[in-house]
MIKOLBA-712993 format. One line per field, with one value per residue: residue in one letter; x, y, z of N, C-alpha, C in turn; residue number from 1. Coordinates in steps of 0.02 Angstrom, whole numbers. Example, Ala and Ser with C-alpha at 12.3 -4.5 7.8 and 13.67 -1.06 7.14 Angstrom:
// MIKOLBA-712993
gutor: (A	S)
nX: (660	642)
nY: (-284	-112)
nZ: (390	354)
caX: (615	684)
caY: (-225	-53)
caZ: (390	357)
cX: (660	645)
cY: (-165	2)
cZ: (390	394)
marti: (1	2)
// end
This chain:
// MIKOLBA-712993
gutor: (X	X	X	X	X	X	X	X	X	X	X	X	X	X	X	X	X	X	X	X	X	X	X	X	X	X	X	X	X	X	X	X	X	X	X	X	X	X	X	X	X	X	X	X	X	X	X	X	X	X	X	X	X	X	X	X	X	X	X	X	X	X	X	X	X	X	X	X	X	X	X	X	X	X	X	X	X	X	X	X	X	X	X	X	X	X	X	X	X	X	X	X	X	X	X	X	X	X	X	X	X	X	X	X	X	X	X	X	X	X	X	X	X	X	X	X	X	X	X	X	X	X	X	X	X	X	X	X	X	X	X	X	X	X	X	X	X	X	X	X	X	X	X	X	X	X	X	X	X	X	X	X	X	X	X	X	X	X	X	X	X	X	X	X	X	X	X	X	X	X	X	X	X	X	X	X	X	X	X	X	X	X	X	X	X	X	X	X	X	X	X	X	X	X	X	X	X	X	X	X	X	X	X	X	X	X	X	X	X	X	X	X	X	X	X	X	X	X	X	X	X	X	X	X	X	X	X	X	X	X	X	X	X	X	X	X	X	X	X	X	X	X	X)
nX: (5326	5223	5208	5173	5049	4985	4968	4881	4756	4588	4503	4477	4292	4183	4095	3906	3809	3757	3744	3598	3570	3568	3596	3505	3432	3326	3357	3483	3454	3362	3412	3525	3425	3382	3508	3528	3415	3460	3587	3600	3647	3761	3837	3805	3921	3980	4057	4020	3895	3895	3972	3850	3780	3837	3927	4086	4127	4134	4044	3912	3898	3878	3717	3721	3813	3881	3929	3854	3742	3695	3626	3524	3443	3414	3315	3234	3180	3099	2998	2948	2894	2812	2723	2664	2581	2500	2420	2388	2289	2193	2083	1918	1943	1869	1881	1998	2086	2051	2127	2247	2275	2280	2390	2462	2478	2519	2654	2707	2693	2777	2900	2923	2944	3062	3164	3300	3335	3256	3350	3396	3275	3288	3424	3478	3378	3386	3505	3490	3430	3281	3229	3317	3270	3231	3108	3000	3007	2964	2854	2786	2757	2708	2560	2526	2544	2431	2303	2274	2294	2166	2058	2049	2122	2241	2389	2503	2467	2434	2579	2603	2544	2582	2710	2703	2628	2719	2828	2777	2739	2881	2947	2876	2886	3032	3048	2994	3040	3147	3296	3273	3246	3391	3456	3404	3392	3372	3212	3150	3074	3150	3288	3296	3257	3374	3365	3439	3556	3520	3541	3429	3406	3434	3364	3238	3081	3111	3154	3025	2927	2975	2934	2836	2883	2927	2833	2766	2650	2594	2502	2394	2412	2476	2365	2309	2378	2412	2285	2255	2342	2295	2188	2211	2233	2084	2031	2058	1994	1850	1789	1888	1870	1730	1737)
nY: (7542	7576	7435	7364	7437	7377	7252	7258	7303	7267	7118	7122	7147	7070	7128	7117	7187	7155	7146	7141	7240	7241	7081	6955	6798	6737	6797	6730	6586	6596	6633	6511	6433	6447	6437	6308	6256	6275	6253	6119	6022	6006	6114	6195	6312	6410	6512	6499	6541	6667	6729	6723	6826	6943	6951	6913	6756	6763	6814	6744	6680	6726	6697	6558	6429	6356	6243	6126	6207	6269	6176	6118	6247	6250	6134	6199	6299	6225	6193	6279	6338	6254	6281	6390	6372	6289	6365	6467	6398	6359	6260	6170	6040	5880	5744	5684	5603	5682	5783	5767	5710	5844	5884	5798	5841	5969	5935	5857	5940	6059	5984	5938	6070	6108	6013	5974	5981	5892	5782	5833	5814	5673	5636	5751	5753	5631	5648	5749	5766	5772	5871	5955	6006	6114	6234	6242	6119	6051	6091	6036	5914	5929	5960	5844	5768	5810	5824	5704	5649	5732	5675	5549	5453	5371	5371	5284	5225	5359	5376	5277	5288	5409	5377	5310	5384	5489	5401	5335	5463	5543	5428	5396	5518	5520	5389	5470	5552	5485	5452	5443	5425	5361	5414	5555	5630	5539	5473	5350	5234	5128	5130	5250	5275	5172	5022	4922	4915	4841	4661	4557	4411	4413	4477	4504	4545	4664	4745	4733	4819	4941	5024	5087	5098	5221	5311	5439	5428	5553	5658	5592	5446	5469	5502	5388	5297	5341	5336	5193	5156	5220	5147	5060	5076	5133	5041	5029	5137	5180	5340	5370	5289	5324	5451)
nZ: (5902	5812	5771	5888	5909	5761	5798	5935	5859	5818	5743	5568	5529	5441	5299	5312	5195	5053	4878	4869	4986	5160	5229	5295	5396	5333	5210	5172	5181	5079	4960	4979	4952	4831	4751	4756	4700	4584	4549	4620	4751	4777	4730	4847	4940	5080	5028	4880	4915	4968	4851	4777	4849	4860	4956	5086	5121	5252	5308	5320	5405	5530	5518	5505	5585	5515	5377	5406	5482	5360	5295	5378	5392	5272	5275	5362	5274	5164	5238	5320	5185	5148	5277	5226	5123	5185	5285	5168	5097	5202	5258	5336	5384	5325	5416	5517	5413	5297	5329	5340	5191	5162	5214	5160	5017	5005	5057	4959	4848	4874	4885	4744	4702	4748	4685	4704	4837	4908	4963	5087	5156	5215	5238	5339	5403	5495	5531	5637	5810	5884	5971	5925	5789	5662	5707	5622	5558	5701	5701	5613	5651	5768	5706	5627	5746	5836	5751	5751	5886	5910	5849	5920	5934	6037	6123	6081	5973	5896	5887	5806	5664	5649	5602	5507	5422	5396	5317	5203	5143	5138	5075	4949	4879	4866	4778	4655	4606	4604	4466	4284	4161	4036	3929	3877	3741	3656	3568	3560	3664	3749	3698	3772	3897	3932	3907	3868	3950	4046	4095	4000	4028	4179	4233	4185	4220	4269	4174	4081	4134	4178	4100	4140	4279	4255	4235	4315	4467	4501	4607	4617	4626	4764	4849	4829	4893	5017	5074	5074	5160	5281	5302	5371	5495	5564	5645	5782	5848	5882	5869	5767	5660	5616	5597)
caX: (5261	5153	5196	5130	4991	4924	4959	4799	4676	4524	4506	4412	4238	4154	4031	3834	3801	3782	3704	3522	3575	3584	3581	3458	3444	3286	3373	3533	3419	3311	3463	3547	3374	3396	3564	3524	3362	3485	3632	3598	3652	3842	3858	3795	3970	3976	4091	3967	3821	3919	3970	3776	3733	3884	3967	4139	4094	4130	3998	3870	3941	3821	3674	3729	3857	3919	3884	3764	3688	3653	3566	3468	3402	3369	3251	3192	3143	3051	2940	2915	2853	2748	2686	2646	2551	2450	2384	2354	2238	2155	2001	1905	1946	1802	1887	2096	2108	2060	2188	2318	2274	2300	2468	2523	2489	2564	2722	2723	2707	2846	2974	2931	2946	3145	3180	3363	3315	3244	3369	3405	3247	3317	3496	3480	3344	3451	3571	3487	3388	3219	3229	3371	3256	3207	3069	2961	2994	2932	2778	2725	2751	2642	2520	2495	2522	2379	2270	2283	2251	2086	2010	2032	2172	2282	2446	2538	2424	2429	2626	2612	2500	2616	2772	2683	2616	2803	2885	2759	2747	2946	2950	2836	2925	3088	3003	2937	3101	3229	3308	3220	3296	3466	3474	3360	3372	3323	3167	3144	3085	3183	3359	3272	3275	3440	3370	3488	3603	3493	3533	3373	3416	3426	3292	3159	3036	3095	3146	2968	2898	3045	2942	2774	2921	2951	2795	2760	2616	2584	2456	2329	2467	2475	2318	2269	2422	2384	2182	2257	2385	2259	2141	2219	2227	2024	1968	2033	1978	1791	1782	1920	1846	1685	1756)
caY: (7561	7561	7366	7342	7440	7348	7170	7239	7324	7210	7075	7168	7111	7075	7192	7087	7208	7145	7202	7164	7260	7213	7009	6932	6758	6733	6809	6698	6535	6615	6626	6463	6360	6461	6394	6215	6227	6301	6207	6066	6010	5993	6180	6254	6318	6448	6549	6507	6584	6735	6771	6779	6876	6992	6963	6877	6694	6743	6854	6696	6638	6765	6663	6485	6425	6303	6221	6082	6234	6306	6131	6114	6305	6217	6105	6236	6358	6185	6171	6363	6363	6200	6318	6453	6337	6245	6419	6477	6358	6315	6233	6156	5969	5858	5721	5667	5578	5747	5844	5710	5733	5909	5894	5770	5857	6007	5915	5825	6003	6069	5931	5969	6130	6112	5911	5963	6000	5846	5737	5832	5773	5605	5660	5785	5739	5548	5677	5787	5745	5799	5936	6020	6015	6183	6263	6230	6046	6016	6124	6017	5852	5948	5984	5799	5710	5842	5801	5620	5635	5770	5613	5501	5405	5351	5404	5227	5221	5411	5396	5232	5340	5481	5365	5260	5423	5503	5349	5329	5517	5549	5369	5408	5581	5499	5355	5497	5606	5462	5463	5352	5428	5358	5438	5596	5643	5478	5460	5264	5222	5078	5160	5330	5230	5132	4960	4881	4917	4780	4599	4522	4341	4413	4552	4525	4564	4752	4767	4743	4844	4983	5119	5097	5128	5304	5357	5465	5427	5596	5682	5553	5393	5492	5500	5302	5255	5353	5298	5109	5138	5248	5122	4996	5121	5144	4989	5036	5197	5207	5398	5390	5285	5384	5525)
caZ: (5930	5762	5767	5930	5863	5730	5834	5968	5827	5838	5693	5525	5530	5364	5296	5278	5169	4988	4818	4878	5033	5226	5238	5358	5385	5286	5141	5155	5155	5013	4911	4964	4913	4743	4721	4753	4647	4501	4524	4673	4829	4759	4725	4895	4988	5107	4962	4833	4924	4968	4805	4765	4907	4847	5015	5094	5130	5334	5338	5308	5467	5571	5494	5492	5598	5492	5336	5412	5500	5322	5258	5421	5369	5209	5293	5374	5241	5138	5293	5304	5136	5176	5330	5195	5088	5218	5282	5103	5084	5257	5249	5399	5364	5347	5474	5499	5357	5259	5349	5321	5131	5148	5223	5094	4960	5009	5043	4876	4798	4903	4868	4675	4668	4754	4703	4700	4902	4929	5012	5134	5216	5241	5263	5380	5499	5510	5578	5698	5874	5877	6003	5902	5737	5659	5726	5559	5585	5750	5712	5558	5684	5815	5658	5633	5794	5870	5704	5778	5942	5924	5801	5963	5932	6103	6112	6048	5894	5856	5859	5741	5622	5627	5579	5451	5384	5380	5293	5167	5138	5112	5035	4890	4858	4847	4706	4615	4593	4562	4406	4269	4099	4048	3882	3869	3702	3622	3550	3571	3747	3763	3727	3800	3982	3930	3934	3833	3986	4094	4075	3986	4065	4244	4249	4141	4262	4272	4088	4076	4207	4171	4082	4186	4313	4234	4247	4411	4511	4542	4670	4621	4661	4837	4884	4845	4933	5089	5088	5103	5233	5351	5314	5411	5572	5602	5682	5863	5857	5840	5839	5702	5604	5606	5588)
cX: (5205	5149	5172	5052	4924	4933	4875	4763	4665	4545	4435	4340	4187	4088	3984	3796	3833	3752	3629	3522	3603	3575	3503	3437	3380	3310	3407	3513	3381	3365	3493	3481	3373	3447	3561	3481	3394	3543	3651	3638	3728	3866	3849	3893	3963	4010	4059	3942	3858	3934	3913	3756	3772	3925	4044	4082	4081	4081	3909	3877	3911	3754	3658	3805	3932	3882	3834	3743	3663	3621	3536	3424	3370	3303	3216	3155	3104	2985	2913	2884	2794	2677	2628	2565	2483	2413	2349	2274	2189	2083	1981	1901	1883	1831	1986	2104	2122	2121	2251	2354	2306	2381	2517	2553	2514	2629	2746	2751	2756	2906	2997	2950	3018	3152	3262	3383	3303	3275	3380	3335	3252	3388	3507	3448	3357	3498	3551	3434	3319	3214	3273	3346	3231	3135	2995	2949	2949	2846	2726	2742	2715	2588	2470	2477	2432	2305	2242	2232	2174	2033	2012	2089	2220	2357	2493	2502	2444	2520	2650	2584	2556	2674	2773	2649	2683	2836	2848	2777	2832	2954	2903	2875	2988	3090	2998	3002	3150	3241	3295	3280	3376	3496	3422	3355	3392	3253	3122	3135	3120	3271	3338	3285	3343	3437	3409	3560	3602	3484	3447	3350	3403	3411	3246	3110	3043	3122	3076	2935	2934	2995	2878	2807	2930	2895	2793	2696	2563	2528	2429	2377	2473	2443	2291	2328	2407	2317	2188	2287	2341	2220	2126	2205	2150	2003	1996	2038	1910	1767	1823	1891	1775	1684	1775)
cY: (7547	7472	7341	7367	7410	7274	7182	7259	7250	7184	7132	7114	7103	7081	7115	7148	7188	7173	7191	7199	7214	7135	7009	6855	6729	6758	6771	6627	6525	6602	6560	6419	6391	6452	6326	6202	6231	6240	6130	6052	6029	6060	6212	6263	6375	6515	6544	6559	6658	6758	6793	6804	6932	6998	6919	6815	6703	6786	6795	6693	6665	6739	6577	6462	6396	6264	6168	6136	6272	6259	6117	6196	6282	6172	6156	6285	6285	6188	6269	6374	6296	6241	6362	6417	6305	6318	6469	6456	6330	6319	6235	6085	5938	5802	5710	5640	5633	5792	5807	5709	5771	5922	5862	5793	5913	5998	5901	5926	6045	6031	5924	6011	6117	6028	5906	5975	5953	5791	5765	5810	5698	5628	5722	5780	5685	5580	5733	5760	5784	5874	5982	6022	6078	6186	6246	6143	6026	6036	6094	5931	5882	5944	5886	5754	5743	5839	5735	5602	5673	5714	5565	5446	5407	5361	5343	5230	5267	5413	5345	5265	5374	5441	5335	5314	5468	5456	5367	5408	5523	5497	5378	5476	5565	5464	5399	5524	5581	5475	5417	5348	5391	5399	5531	5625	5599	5466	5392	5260	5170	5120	5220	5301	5184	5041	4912	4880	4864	4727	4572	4464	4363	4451	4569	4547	4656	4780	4774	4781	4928	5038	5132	5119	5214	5335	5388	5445	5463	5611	5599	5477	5405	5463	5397	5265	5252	5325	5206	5110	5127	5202	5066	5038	5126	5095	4996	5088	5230	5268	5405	5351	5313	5432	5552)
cZ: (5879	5756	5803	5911	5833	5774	5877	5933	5812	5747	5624	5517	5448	5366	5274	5238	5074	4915	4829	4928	5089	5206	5294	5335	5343	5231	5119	5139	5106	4968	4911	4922	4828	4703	4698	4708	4566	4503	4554	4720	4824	4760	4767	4929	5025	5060	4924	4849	4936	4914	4745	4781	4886	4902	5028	5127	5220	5361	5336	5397	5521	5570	5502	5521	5569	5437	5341	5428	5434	5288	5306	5410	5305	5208	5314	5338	5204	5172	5301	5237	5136	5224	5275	5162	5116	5235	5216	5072	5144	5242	5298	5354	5390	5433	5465	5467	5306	5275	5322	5245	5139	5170	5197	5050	4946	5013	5002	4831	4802	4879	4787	4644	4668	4774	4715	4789	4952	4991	5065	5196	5245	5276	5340	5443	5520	5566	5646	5744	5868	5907	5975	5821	5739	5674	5663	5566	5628	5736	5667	5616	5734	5764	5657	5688	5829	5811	5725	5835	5941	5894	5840	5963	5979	6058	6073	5958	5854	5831	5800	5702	5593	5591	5506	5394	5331	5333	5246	5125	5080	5064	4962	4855	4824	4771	4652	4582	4577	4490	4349	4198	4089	4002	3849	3782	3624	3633	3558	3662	3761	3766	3759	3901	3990	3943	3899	3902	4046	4064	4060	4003	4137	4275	4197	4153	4234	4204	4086	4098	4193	4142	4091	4247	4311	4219	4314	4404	4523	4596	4669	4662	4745	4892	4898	4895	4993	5105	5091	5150	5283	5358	5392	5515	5604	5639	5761	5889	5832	5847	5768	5647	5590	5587	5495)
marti: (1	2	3	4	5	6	7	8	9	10	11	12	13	14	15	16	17	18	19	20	21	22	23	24	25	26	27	28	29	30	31	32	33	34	35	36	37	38	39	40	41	42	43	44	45	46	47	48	49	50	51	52	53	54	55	56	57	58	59	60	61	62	63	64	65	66	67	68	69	70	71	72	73	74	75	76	77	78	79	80	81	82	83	84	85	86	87	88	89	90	91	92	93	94	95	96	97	98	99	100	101	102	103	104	105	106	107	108	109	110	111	112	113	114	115	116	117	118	119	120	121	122	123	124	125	126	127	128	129	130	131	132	133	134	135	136	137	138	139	140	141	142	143	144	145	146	147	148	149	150	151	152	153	154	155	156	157	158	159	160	161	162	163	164	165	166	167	168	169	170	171	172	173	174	175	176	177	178	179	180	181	182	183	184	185	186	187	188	189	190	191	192	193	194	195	196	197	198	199	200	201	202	203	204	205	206	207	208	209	210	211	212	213	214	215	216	217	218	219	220	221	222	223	224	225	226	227	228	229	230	231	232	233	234	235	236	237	238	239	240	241	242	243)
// end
């Protein structure tokens, strides 16, 4: 009888209760993006993060179904603190080019703060459908396409805009964050970048070029990039280019 017993008691459910207290899924994404920024993408596991939350790994599992669903929360908390940022600071933009700024350069500053964070905005939104992106996502692609269209720009245009804004955008972030150093604590910029490791016969070009390469860009690199793209966009949109 006690063997039949324990066969029907229910399965034990694992306590979300850990040493900062109750969980909640804003806490469990707070903590994973503080893993990845400490130890990077390689170290998130569902067992990791639980044993910083102080919990069993299956109590995650209320939060995130599955470990893509805890790096699509990862996108999602970048863009929630994007959200945070852009409201922090709201202006009244002089016209959509200004706003466009403003949503660059908040992204740039975002993707800096957590660069060990980074790929998943390639990797992850490659992998999910638009309609099943987080909630934070879609709201910063409403943010610009509706930026677009209020400046007059027809719906074909505004979604070339938006894509050519996106590529560049992520595409410059990526540039900025690769890895340049080969040797970090050499003094000599030449072995300090490892160019003795690149044939001199069949890459002289970027031997040369190699530690104007390793500079970043930063903000300012951004902004001139974007102010040539958009440029090309005003001429069949004479409110936008007015504007």
């Amino acid at each position: 009888m006690a063997k039949e017993e324990r066969r029907s008691a229910p399965a034990r459910r694992a306590s979300d209760r850990g040493h900062l207290g109750r969980l909640s899924r804003e806490r469990v994404l707070t903590a994973a993006l503080e893993l990845v920024d400490r130890d990077g993408l390689s170290a998130l596991s569902m067992r990791r993060l639980g044993a910083e939350l102080g919990v069993e790994a299956m109590a995650l599992y209320r939060y995130a179904a599955s470990k893509d669903a805890l790096l699509d929360g990862l996108v999602e908390a970048l863009y929630l603190e994007l959200e945070e940022r852009l409201d922090a600071g709201a202006v009244e933009d002089a016209d959509w080019r200004a706003g466009l700024h403003r949503i660059a350069r908040a992204t740039y500053e975002v993707c800096l703060t957590h660069p060990q964070a980074v790929p998943l905005l390639a990797t992850r939104l490659l992998a999910v459908p638009l309609a099943r992106r987080p909630a934070a996502v879609l709201r910063d692609h409403e943010r610009v396409l509706a930026l677009l269209r209020k400046a007059g720009f027809d719906e074909p245009t505004a979604s070339a805009v938006f894509r050519a804004f996106t590529a560049w955008l992520l595409g410059y972030v990526t540039v900025e964050l690769r890895p340049m150093v080969d040797n970090p604590d050499e003094t000599d910029p030449a072995f300090r970048l490892g160019l003795h490791r690149l044939s001199a016969k069949e890459l002289p070009t970027l031997r040369e070029t190699a530690a104007a390469l390793a500079e970043q860009g930063g903000p300012e690199g951004l902004a001139a990039g974007l102010d040539a793209l958009l440029g090309g966009f005003t001429s069949g949109c004479p409110s936008a280019a007015s504007g």
